[in-house]
C-alpha positions in Angstrom: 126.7 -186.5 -71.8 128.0 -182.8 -71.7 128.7 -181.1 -68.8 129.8 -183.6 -66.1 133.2 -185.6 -65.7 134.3 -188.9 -67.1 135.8 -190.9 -64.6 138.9 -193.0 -65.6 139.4 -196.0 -63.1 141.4 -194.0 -60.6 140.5 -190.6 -61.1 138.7 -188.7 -58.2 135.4 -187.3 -57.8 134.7 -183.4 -58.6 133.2 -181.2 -56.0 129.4 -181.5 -55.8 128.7 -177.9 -56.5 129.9 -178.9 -60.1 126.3 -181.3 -60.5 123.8 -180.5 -62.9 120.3 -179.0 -61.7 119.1 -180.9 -64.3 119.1 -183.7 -64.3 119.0 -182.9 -60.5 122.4 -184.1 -59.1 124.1 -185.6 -62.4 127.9 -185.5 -60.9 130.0 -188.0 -63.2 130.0 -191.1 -65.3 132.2 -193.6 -65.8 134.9 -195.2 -62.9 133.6 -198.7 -62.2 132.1 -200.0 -59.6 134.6 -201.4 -57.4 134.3 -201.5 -53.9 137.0 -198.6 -53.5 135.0 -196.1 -55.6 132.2 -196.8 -54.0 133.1 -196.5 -50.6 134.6 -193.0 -51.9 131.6 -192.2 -53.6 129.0 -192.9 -50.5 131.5 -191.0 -47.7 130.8 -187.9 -49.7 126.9 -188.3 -50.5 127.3 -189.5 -54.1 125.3 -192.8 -55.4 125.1 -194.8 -59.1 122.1 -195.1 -60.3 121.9 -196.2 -64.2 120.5 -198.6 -66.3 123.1 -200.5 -68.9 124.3 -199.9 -71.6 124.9 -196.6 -70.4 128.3 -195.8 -68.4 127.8 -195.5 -64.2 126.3 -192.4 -63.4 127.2 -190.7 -60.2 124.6 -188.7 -58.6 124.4 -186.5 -55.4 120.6 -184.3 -55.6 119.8 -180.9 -54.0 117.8 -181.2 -51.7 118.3 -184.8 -50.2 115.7 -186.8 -48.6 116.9 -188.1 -45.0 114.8 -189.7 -42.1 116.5 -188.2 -39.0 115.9 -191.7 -36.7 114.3 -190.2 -34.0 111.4 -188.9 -36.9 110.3 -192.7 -38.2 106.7 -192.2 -38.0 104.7 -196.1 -37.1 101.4 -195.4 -38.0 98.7 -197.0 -35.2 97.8 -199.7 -38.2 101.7 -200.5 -38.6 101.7 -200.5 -34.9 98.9 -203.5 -34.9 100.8 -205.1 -37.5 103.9 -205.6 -35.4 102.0 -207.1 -32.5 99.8 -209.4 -34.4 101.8 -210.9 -37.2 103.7 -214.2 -37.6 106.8 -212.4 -39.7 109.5 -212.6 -38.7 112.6 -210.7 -38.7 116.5 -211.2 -39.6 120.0 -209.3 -41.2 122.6 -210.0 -43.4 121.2 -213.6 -43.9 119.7 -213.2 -47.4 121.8 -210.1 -48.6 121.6 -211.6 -51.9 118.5 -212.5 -52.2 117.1 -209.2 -51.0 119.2 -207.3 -53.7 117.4 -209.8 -56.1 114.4 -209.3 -55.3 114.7 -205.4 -55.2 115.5 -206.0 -59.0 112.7 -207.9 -60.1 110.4 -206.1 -62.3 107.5 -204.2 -60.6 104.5 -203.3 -61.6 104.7 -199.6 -62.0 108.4 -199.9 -63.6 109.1 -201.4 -67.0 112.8 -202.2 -65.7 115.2 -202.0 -63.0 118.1 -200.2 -62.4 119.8 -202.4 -60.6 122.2 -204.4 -63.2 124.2 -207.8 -62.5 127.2 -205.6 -62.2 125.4 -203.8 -59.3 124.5 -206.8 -57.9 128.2 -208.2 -58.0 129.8 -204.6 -56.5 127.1 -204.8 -53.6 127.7 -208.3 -52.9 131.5 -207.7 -52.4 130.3 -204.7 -50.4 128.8 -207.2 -48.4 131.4 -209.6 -47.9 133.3 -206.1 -46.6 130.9 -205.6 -44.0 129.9 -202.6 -45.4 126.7 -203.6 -47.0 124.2 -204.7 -45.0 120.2 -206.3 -45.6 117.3 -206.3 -43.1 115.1 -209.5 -44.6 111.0 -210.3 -43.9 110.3 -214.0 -43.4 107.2 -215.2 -43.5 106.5 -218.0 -40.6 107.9 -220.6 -42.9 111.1 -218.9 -43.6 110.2 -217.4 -47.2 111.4 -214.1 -47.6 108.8 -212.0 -48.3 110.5 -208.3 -48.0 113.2 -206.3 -46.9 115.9 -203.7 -47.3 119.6 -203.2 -48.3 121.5 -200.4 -48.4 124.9 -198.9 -46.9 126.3 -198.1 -43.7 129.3 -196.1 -43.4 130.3 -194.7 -39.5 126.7 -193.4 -38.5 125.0 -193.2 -41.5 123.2 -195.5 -43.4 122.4 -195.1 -47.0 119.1 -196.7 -48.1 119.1 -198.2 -51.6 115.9 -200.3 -51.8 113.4 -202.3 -50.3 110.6 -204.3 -51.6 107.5 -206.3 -50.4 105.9 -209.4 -51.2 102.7 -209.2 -48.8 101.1 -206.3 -47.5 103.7 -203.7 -45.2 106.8 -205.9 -45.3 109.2 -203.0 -46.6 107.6 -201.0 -43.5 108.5 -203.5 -41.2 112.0 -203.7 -42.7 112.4 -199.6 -42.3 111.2 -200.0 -38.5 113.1 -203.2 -37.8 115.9 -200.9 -39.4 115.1 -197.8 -37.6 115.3 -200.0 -34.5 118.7 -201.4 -35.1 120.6 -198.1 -35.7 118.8 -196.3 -33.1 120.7 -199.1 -30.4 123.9 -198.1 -32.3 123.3 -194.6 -32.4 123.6 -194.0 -36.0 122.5 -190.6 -37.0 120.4 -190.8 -40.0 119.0 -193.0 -42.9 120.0 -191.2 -46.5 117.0 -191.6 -48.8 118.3 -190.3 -51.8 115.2 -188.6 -53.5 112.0 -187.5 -52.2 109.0 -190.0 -52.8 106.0 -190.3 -50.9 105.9 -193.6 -49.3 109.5 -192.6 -47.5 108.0 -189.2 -46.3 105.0 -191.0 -44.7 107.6 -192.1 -42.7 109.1 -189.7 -41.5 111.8 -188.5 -44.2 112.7 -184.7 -45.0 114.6 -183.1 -47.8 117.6 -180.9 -46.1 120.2 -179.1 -48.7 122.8 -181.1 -50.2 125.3 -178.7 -48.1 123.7 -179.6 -44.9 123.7 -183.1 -45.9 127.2 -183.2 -46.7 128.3 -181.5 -43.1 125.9 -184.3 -41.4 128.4 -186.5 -43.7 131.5 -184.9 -42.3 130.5 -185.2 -38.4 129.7 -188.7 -38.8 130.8 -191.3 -41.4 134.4 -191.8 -39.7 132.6 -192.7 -36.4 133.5 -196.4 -35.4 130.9 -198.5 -35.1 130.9 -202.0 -33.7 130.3 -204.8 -36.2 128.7 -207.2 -33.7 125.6 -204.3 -33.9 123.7 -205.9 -36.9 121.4 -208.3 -34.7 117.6 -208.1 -34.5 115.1 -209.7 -32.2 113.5 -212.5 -34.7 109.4 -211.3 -33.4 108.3 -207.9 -35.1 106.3 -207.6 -32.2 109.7 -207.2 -30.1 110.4 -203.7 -31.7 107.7 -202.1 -29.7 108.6 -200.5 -26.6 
């Protein structure tokens, strides 16, 4: 892959501005995925995203999609949803299982991009308290959607969701959205644009402006005893 680094073990990142506009954001390959580079890698806006054989590429786009919390849009059906419906709600019981099942084929997608060794460097993330899952449960306790991603100071950074029955990853993003708001995160990174994340609320701001909202606020201390959710959907209403 010409034109971007290749990332020995211990080598550092390059400056964003050194990404390729095409593909949009390509930084670096190579490095590993250990919890170390990662947590490097996510204070300064960069993600992996690659599917094996090929080495980890590091991405960081321009623009970015965020959702700002106080944008989250709940629709007047999702709204109904919350009150009426016997899901239920829980975090960082099923981190696993939620990564999992973000990785099981889909219908639109031949594959996934989310490899075992992704699955193992997010799951020591986890144990770090520095990965974190919002999970679904049906009234029997089956998971039936939810959410993963990263939170670093007050920012989280939103890898993927998925949904079993009809608007479980919605209820995740609101259940999530209702978490950080008590904490007084600042904003959910979305990575790339797509429309189901813009229904809800996300924008695309400049990778520069993202990377100052990353400066102001990923060395914020947050209290660990924050990732608690009422178990009723219907208890994120006001």
């Amino acid at each position: 892959m010409p034109g971007i680094a290749r990332l020995a073990p211990g080598d550092a990142f390059p400056p964003s501005s050194q990404a390729l506009t095409y593909p949009n954001g390509l930084l670096a390959a190579g490095g590993g995925l250990s919890p170390e580079r990662l947590t490097a890698a996510y204070r300064r806006g960069i993600f992996p995203w690659y599917e094996p054989p090929q080495p980890v590429l590091w991405w960081t786009p321009d623009p970015r999609s965020v959702l700002y919390l106080d944008a989250l849009h709940v629709s007047r059906s999702l709204r109904k949803t919350l009150r009426q419906t016997t899901l239920q709600l829980s975090v960082d019981r099923r981190f696993a299982s939620v990564m999992a099942a973000c990785a099981a084929p889909r219908r639109d997608s031949e594959g996934t991009w989310i490899s075992d060794d992704m699955l193992q460097a997010y799951q020591s993330l986890h144990r770090r308290g520095i990965a974190h899952s919002v999970e679904v449960l049906s009234a029997g306790g089956e998971l039936v959607g939810g959410l993963y991603g990263v939170a670093l100071g007050r920012v989280f950074f939103g890898e993927s969701m998925f949904s079993r029955v009809p608007s479980a990853s919605r209820i995740a993003l609101v259940a999530l959205v209702s978490l950080l708001r008590r904490a007084d995160f600042r904003l959910i990174d979305c990575q790339v644009e797509s429309a189901h994340m813009n229904r809800m609320g996300a924008r695309l701001i400049s990778r520069l402006d993202f990377e100052a909202e990353l400066a102001q606020n990923v060395d914020e201390c947050i209290d660990p005893s924050i990732w608690v959710l009422p178990t009723h959907c219907g208890d994120l209403l006001p």
